[in-house]
OpenMM code with the backbone's topology and positions (N, CA, C; nanometers):
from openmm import Vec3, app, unit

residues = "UNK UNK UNK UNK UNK UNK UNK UNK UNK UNK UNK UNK UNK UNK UNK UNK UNK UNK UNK UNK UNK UNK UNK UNK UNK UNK UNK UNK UNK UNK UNK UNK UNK UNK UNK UNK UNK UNK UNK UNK UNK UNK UNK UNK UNK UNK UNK UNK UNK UNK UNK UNK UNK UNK UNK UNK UNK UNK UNK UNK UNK UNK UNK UNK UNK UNK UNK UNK UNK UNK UNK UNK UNK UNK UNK UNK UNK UNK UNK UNK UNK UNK UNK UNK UNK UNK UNK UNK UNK UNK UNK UNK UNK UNK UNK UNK UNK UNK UNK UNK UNK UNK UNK UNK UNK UNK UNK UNK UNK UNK UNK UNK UNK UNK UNK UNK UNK UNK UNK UNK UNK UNK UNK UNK UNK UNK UNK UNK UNK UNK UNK UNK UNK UNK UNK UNK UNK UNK UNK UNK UNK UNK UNK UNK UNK UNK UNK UNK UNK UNK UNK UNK UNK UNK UNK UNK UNK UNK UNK".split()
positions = [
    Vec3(11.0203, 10.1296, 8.8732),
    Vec3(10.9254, 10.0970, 8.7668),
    Vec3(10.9521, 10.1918, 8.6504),
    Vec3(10.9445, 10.1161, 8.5331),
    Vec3(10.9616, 10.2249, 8.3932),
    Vec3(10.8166, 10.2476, 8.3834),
    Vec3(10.7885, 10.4027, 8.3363),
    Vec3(10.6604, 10.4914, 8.3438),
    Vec3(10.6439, 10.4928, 8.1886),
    Vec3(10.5521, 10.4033, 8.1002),
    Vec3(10.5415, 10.4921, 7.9361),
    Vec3(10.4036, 10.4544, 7.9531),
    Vec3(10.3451, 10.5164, 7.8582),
    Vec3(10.2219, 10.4950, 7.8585),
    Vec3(10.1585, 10.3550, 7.8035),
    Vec3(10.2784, 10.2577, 7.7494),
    Vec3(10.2100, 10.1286, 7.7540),
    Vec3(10.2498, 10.0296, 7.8982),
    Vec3(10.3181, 10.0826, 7.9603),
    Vec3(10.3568, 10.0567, 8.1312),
    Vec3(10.2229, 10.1049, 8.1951),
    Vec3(10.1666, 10.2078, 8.2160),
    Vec3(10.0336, 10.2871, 8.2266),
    Vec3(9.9310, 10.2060, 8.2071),
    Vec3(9.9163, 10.1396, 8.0861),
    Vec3(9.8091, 10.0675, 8.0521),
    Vec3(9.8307, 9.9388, 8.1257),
    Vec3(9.9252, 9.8811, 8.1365),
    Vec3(9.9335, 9.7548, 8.1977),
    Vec3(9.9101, 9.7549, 8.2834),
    Vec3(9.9873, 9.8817, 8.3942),
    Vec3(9.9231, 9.8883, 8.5434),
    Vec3(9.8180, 9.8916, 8.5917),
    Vec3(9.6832, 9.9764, 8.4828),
    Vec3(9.5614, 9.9955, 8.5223),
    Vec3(9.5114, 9.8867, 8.4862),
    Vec3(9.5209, 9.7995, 8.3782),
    Vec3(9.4727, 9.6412, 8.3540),
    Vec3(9.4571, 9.5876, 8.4481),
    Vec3(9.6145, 9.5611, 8.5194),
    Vec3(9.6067, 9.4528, 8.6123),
    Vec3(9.5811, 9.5016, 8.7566),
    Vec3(9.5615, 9.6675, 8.7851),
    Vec3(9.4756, 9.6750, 8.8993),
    Vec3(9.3673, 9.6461, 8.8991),
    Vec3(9.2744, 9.6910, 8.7756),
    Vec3(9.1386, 9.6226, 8.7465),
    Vec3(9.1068, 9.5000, 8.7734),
    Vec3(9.1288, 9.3981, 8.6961),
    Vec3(9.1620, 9.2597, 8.6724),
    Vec3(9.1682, 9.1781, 8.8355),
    Vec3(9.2628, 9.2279, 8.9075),
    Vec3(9.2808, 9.1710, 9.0407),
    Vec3(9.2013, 9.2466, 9.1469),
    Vec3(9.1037, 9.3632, 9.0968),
    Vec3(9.0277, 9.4374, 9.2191),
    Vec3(8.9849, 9.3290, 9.2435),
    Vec3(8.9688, 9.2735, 9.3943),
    Vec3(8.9020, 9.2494, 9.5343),
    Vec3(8.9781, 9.0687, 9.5755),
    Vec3(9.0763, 9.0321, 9.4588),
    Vec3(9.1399, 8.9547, 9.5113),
    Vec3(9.2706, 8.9810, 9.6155),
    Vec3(9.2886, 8.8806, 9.6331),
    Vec3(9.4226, 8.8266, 9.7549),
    Vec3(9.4888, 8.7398, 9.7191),
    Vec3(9.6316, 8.7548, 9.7692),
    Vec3(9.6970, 8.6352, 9.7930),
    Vec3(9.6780, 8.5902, 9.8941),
    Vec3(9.7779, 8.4434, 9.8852),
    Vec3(9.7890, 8.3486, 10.0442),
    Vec3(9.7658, 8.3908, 10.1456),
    Vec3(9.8860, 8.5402, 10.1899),
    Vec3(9.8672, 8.5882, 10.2620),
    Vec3(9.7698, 8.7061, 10.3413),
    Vec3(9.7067, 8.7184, 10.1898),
    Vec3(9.5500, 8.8097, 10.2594),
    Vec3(9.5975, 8.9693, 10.2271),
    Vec3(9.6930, 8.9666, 10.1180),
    Vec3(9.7304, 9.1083, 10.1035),
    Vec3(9.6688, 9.1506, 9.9483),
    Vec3(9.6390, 9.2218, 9.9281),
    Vec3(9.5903, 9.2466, 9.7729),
    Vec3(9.6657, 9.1902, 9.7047),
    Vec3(9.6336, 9.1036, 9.5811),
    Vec3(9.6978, 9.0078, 9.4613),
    Vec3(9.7931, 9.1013, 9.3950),
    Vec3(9.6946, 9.2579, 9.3993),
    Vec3(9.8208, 9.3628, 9.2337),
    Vec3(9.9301, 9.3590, 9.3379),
    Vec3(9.9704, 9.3315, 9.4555),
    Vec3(10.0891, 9.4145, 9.5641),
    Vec3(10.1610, 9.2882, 9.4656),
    Vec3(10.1828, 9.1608, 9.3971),
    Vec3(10.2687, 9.0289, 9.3844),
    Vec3(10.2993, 9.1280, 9.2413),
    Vec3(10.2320, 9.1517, 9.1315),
    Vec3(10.2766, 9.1692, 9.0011),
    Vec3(10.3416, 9.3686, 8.9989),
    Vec3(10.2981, 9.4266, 9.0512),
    Vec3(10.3588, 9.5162, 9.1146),
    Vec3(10.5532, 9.4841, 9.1716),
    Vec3(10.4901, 9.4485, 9.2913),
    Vec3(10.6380, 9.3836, 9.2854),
    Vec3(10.7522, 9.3270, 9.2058),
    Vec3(10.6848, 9.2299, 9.1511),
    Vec3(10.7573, 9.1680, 9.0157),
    Vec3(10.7951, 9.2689, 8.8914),
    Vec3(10.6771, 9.4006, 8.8696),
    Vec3(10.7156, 9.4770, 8.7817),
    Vec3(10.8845, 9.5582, 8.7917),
    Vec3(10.8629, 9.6281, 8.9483),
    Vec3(10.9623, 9.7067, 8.9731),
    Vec3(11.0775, 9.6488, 8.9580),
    Vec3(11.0948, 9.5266, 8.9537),
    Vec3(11.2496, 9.4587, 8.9062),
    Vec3(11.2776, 9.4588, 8.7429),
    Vec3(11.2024, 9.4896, 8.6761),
    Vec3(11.1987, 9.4601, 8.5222),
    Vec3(11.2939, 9.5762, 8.4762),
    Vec3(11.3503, 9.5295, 8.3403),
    Vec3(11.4424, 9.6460, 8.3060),
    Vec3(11.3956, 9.7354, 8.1870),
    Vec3(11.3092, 9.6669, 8.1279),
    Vec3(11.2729, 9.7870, 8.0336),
    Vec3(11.1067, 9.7280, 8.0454),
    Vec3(11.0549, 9.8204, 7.9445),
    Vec3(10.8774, 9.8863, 7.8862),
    Vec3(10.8341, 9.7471, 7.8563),
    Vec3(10.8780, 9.6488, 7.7966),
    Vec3(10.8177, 9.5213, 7.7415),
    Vec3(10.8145, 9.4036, 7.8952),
    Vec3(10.9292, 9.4015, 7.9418),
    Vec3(10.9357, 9.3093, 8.0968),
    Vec3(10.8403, 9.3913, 8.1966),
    Vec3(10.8008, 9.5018, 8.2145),
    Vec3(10.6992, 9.5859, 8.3191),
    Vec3(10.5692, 9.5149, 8.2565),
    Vec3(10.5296, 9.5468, 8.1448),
    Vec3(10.4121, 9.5320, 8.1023),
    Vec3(10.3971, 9.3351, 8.1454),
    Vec3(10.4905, 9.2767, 8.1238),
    Vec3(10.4632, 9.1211, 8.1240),
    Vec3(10.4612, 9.0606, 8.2575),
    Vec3(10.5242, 9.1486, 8.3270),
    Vec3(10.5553, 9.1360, 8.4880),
    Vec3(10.3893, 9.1735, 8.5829),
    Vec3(10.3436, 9.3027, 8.5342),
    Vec3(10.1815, 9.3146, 8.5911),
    Vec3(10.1005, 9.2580, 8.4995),
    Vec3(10.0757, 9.1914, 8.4174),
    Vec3(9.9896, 9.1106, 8.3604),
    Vec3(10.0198, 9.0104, 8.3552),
    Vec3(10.0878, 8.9049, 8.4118),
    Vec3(10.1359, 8.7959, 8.4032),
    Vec3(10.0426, 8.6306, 8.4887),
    Vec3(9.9653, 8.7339, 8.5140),
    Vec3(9.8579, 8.6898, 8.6058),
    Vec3(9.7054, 8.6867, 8.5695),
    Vec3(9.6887, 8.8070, 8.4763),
    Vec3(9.5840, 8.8451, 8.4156),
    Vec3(9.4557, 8.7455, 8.3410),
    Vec3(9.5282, 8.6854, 8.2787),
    Vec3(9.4559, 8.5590, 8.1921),
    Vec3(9.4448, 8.4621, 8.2841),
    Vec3(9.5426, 8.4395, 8.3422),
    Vec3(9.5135, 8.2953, 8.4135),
    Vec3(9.4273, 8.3271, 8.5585),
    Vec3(9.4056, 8.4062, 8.6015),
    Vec3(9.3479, 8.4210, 8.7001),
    Vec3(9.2204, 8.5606, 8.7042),
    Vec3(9.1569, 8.5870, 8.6006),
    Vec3(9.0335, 8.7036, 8.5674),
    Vec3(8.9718, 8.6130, 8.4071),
    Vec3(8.8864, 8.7131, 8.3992),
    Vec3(8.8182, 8.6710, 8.3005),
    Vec3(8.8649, 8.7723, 8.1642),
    Vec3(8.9807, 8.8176, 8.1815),
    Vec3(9.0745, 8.9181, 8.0866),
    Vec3(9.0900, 8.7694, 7.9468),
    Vec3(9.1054, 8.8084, 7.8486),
    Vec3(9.1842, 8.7263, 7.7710),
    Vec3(9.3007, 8.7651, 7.6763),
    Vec3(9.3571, 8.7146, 7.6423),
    Vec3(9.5178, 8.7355, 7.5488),
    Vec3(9.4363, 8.7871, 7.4151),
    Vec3(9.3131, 8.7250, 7.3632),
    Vec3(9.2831, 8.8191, 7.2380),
    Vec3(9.2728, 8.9930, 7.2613),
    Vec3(9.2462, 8.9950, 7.4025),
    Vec3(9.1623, 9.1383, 7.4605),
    Vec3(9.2796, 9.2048, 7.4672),
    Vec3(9.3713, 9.1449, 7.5377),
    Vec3(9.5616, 9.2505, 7.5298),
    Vec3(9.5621, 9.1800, 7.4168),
    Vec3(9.5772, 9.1168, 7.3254),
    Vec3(9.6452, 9.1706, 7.2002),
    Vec3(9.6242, 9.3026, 7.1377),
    Vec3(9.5152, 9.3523, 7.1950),
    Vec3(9.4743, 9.4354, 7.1204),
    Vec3(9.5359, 9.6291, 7.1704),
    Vec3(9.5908, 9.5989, 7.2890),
    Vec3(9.6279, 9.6740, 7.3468),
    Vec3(9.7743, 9.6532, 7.3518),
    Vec3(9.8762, 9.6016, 7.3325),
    Vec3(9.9969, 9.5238, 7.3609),
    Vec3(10.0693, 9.4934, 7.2368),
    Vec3(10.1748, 9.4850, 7.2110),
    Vec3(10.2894, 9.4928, 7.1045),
    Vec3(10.2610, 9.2784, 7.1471),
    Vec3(10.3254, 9.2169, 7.0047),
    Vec3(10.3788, 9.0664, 6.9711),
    Vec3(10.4355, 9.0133, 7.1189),
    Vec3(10.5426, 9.1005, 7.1174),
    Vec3(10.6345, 9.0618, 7.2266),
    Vec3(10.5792, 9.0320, 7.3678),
    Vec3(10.5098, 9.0906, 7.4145),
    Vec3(10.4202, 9.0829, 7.5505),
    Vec3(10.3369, 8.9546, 7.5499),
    Vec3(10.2258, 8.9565, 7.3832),
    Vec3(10.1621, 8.8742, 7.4356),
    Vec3(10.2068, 8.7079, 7.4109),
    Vec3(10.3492, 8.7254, 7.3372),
    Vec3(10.4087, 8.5931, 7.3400),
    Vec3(10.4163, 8.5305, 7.4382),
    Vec3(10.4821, 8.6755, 7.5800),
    Vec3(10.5156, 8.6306, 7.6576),
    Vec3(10.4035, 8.5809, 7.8235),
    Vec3(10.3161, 8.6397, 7.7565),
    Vec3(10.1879, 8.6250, 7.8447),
    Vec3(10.1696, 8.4714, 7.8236),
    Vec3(10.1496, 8.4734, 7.7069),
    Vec3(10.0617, 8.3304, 7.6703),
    Vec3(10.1536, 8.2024, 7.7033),
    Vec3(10.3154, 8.1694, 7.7281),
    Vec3(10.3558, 8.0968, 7.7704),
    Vec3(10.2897, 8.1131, 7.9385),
    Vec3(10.3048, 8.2342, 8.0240),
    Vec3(10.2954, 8.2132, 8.1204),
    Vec3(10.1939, 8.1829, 8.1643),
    Vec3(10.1096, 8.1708, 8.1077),
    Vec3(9.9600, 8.1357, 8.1475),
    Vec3(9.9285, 8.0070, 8.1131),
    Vec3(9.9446, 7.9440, 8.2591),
    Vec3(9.9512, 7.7520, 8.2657),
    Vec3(9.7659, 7.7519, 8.2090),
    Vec3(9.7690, 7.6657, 8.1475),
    Vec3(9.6632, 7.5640, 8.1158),
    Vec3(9.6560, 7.4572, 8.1499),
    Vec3(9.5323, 7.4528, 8.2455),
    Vec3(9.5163, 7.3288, 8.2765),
    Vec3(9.5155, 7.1908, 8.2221),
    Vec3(9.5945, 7.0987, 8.2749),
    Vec3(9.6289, 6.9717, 8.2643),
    Vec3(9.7622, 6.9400, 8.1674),
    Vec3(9.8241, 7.0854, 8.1805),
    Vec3(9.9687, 7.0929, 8.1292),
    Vec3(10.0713, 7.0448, 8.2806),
    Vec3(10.1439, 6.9373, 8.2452),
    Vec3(10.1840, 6.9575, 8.4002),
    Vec3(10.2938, 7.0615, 8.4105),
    Vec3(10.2929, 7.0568, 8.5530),
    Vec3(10.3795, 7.2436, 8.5808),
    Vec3(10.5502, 7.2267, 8.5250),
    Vec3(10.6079, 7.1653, 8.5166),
    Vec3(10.7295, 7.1628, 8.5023),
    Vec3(10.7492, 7.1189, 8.3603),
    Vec3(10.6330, 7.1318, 8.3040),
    Vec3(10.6372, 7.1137, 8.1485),
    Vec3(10.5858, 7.2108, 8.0909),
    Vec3(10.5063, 7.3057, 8.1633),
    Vec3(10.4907, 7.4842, 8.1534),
    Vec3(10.6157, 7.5355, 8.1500),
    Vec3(10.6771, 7.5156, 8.2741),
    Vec3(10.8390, 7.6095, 8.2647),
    Vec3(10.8814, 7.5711, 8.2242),
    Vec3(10.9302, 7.4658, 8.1422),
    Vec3(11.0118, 7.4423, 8.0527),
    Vec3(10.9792, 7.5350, 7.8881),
    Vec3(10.8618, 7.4842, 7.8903),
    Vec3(10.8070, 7.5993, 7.7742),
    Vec3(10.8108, 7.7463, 7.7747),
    Vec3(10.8006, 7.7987, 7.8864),
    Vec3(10.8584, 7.9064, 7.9452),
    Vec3(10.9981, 7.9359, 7.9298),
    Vec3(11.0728, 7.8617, 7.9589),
    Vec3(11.2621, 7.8673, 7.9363),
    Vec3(11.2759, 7.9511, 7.7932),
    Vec3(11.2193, 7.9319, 7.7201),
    Vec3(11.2660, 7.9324, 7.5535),
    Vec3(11.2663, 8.1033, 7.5262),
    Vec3(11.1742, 8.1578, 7.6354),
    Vec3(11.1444, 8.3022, 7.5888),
    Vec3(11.1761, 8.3905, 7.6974),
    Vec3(11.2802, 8.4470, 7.6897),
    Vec3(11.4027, 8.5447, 7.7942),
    Vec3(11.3022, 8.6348, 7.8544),
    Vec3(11.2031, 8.7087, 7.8041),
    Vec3(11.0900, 8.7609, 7.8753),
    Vec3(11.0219, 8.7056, 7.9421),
    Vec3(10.9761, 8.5817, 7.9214),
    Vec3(10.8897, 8.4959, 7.9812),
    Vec3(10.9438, 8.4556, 8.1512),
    Vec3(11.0644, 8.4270, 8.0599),
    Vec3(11.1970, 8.3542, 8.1655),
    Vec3(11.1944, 8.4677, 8.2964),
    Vec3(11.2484, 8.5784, 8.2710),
    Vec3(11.3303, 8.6661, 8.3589),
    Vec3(11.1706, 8.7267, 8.4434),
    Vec3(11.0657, 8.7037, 8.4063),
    Vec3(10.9110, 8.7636, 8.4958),
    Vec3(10.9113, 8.6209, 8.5573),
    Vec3(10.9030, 8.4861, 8.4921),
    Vec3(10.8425, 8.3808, 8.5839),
    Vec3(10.9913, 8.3837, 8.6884),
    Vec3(11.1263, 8.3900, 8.6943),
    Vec3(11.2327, 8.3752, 8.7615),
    Vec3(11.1640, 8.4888, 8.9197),
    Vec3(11.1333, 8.5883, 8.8896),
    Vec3(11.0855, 8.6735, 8.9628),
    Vec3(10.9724, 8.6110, 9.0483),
    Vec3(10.9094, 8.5939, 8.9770),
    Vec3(10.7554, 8.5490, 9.0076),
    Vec3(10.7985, 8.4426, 9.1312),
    Vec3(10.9171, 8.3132, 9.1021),
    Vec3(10.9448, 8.2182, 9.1570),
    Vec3(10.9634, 8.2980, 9.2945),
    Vec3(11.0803, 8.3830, 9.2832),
    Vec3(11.1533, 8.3886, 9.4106),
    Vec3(11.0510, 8.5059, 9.4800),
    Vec3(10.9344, 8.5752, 9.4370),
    Vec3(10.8308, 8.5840, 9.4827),
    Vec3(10.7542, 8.5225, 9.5829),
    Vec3(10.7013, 8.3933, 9.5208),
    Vec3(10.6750, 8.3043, 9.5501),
    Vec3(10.7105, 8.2182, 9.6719),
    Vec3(10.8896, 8.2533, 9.6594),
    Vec3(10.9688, 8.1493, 9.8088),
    Vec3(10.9700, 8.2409, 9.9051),
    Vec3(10.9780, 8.3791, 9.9123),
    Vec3(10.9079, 8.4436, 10.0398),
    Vec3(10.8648, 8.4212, 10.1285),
    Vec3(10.9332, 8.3196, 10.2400),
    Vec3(10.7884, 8.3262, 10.3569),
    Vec3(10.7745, 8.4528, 10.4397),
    Vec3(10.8712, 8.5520, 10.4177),
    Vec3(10.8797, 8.6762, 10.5008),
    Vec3(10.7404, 8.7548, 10.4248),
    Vec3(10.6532, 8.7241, 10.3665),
    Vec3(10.5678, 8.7366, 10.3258),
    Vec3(10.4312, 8.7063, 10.3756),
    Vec3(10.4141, 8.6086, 10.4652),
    Vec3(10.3298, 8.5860, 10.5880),
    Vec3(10.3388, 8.6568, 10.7159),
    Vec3(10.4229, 8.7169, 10.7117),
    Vec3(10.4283, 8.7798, 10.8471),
    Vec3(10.3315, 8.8698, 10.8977),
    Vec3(10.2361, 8.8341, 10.9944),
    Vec3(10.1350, 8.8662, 11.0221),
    Vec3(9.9902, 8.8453, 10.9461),
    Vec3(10.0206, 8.6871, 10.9655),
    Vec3(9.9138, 8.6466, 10.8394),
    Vec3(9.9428, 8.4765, 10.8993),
    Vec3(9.8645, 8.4106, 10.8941),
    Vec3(9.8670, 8.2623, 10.9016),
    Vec3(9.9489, 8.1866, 10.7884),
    Vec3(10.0656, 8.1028, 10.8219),
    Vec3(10.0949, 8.0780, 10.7286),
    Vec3(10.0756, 7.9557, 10.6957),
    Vec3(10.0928, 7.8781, 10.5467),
    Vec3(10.0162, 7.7804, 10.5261),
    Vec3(10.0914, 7.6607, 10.6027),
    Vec3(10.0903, 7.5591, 10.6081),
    Vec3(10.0376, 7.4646, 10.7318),
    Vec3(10.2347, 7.3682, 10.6182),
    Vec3(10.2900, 7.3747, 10.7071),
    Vec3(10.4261, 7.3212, 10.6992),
    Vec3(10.4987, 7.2172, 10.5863),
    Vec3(10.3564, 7.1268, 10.5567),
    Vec3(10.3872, 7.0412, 10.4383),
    Vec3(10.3482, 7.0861, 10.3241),
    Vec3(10.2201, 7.1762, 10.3343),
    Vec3(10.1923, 7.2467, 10.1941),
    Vec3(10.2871, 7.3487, 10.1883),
    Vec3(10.3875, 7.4225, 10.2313),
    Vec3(10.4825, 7.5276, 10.2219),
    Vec3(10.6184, 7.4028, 10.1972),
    Vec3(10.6108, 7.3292, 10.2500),
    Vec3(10.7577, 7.2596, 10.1870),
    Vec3(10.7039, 7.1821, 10.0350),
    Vec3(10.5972, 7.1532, 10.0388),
    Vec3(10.5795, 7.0895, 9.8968),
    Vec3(10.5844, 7.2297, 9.7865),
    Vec3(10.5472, 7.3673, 9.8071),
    Vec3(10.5514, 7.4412, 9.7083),
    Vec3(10.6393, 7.4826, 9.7021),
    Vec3(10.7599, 7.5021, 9.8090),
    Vec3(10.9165, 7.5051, 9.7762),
    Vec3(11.0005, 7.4559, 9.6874),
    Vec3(10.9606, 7.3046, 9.6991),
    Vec3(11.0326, 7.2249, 9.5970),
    Vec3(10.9944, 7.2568, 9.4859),
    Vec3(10.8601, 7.2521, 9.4593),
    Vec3(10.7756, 7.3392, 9.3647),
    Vec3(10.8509, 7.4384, 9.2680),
    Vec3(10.8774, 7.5338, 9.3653),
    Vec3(10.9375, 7.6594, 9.2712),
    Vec3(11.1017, 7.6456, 9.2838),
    Vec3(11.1459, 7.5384, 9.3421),
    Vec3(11.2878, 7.5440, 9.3770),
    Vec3(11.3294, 7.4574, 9.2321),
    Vec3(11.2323, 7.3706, 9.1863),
    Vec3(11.2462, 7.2995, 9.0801),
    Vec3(11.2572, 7.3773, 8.9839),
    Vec3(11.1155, 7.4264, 8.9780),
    Vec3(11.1008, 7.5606, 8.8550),
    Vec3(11.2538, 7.6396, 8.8234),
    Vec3(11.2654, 7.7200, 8.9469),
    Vec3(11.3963, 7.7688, 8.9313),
    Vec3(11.4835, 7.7406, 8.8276),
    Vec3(11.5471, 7.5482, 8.8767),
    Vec3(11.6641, 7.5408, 8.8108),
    Vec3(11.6260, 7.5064, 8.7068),
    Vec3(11.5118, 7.4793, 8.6348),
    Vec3(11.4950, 7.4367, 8.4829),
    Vec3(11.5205, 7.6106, 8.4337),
    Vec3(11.5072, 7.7003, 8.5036),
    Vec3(11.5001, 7.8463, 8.4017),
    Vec3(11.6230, 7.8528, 8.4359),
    Vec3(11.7020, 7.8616, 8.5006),
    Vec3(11.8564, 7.9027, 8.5859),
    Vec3(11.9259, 7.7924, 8.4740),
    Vec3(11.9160, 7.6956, 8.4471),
    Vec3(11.9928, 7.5777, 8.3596),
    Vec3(11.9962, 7.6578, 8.1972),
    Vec3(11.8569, 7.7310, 8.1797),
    Vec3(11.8520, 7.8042, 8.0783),
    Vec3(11.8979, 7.9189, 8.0411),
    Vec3(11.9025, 7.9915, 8.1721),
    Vec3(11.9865, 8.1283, 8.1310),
    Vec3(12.1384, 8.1402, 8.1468),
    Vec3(12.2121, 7.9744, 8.2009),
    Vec3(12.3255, 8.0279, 8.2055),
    Vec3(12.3765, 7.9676, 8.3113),
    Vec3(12.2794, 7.9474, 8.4147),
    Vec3(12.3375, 7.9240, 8.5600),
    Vec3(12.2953, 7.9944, 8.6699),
    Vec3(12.3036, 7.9764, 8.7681),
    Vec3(12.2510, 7.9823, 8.9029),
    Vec3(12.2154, 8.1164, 8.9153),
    Vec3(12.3424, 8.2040, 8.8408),
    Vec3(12.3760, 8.3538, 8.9015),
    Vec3(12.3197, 8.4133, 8.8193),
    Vec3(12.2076, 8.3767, 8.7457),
    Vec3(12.1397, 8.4690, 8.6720),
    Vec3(12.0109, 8.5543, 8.7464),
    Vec3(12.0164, 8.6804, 8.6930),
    Vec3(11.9633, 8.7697, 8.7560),
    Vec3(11.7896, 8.7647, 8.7073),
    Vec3(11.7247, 8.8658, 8.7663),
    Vec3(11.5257, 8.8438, 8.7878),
    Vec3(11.5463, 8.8873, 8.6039),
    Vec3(11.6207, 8.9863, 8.5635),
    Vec3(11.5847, 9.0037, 8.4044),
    Vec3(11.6448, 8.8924, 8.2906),
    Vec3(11.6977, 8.8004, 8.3520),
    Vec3(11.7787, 8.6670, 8.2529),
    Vec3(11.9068, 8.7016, 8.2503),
    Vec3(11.9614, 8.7780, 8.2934),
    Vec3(12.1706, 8.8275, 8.2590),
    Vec3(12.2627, 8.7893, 8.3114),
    Vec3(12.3480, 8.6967, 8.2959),
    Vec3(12.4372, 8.6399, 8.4246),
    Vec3(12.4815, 8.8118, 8.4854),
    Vec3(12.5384, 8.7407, 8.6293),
    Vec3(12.5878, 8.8117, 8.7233),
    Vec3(12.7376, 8.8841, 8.6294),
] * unit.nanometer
topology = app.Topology()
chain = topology.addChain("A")
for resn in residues:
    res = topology.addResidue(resn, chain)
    for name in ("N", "CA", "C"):
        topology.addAtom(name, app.Element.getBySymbol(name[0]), res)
């Protein structure tokens, strides 16, 4: 993880923000954007990587980090934050256009395809785990078609 003090602020946001939620698997929600942070390569992808979740899932809003947050972040927030009755593969596509956006949701995806991530936890029931596969397996290649190809890495860079 890169340490600056606008990395600092993001982290304590989005521990706030996600106190007393969970994921699927019943593990605290900050352990997913956490995760996703530590792959980021610089101060602007950390900050977009633990808040990437923030808006769409708390009662945080993008006016509230604007106010705390450089252009660049909250560009990249505000693509990632689906609105309802956008359909999903017309989110990531809108997503594709912005290499920040891109290289946190790419993360987020293969996040996401984890089932080593249930382990010791119920996991969801065989057709809802193959339908959200395709799900993010789709997602994938619309961002992977965008950065280049398959071998592009969690920050957007070919191999």
């Amino acid at each position: 993880m890169i340490y600056t003090p606008l990395t600092n602020r993001a982290m304590r946001i989005a521990y706030a923000a996600h106190d007393g939620q969970t994921d699927k698997c019943g593990t605290p929600y900050v352990f997913h954007p956490f995760h996703l942070a530590e792959q980021m390569p610089d101060e602007h992808a950390v900050c977009v990587a633990l808040l990437h979740d923030v808006v769409e899932d708390t009662d945080t809003t993008l006016d509230e980090l604007a106010r705390a947050f450089p252009p660049e972040v909250i560009d990249a927030l505000r693509l990632l934050t689906h609105e309802a009755g956008v359909p999903y593969l017309d989110y990531v596509r809108a997503i594709s256009v912005n290499p920040l956006a891109r290289a946190v949701k790419r993360a987020d995806l293969a996040h996401n395809l984890d089932t080593s991530r249930y382990a010791g936890s119920t996991p969801p029931p065989a057709e809802e785990c193959s339908r959200r596969c395709k799900r993010y397996r789709d997602a994938l290649a619309i961002l992977d078609e965008v950065a280049g190809g398959a071998g592009a890495d969690p920050a957007g860079n070919p191999d």
